[in-house]
N, C-alpha and C positions, 0 to 999 in steps of 0.2 A: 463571453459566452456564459452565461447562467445554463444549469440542468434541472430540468420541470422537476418539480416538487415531487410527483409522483410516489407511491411505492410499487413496489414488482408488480406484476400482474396477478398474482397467485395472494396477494397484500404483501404478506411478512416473508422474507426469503431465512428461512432454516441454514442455509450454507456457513460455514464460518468465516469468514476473511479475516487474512492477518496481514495487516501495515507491517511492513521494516522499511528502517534508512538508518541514513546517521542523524544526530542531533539536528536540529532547525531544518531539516527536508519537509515540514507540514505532516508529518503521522496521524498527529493527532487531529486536526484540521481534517484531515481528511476519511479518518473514521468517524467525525462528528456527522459531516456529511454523508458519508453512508448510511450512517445509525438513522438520520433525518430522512431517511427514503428508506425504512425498513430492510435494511440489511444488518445483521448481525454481525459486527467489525469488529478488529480489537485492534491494539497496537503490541507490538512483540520487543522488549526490551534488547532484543539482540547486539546492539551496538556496544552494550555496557556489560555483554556476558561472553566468557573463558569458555564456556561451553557453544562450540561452534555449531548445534542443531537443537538451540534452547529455542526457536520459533517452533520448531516441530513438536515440541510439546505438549502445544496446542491441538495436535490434529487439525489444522486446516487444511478447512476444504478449497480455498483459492489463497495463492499469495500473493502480496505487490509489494514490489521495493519501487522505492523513492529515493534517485538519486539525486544527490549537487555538488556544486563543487564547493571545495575550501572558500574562493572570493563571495559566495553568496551564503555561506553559513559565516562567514565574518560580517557580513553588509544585516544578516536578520539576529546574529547575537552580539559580538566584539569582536572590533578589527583585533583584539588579539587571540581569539582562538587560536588555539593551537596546533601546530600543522599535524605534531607528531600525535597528537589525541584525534586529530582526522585519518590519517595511516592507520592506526591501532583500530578507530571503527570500521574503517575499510574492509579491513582482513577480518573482522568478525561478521561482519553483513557479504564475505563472498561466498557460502555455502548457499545460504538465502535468497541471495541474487540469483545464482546461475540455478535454482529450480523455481524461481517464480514464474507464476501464471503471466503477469507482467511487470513490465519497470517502466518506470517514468522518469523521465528528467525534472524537477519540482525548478532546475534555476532556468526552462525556458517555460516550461509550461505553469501559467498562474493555479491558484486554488479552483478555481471553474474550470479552465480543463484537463486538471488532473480528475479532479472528479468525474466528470466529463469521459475521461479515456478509459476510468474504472470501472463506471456505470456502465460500459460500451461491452466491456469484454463480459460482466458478471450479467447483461441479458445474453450475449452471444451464447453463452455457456447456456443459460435457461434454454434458448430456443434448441441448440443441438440436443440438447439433455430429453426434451418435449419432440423431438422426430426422432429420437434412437425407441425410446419409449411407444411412440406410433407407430412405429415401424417391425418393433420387436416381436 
């Protein structure tokens, strides 16, 4: 599945978006992708930080986490990753997790439709955003 090129409707979307996951989940992959259809993306170091709401820093305005498991962050860096340095990102990416806007699984869903399911929810958000505003 490829995602039209496109940018928002409006061109450039002002929103923030902040990527979390652990290592090798595609973060950056997939705010490239964002960035490439005018969305304002980042990626949020959270996995590598003791401060368990260092995403929130950011003030974003939507968040996604991207999860996988251990067997496919071995199969995209080294079969020897480490189990316990996946634990350890685990528990720094659960504040993140449990308030994002969405999560994605990145070891079933490829890089097209992770983006794909991103893209899905940051128009949904635009169109409810665009009838609360019509409406109000």
């Amino acid at each position: 599945m490829t995602v039209p090129t496109r940018t928002p409707a409006s061109g450039r979307d002002d929103r923030l978006i902040v990527v979390v996951g652990p290592c090798a989940a595609g973060k950056s992959t997939l705010v490239d992708g964002l960035k490439a259809r005018g969305y304002r993306a980042m990626v949020s170091g959270q996995e590598h930080s003791e401060i368990p709401t260092l995403w929130r820093r950011a003030q974003p305005d939507v968040t996604i986490g991207l999860v996988v498991d251990l067997a496919t962050v071995r199969s995209r860096r080294t079969t020897g990753w480490s189990s316990a340095i996946y634990g350890r990102q685990q528990e720094r990416l659960r504040e993140a997790y449990a308030a994002a806007d969405l999560v994605i699984d990145t070891a079933i869903f490829d890089p097209d439709q992770t983006l794909a399911a991103a893209v899905e929810l940051l128009e949904g958000h635009r169109r409810d955003n665009e009838r609360r505003l019509s409406s109000g």
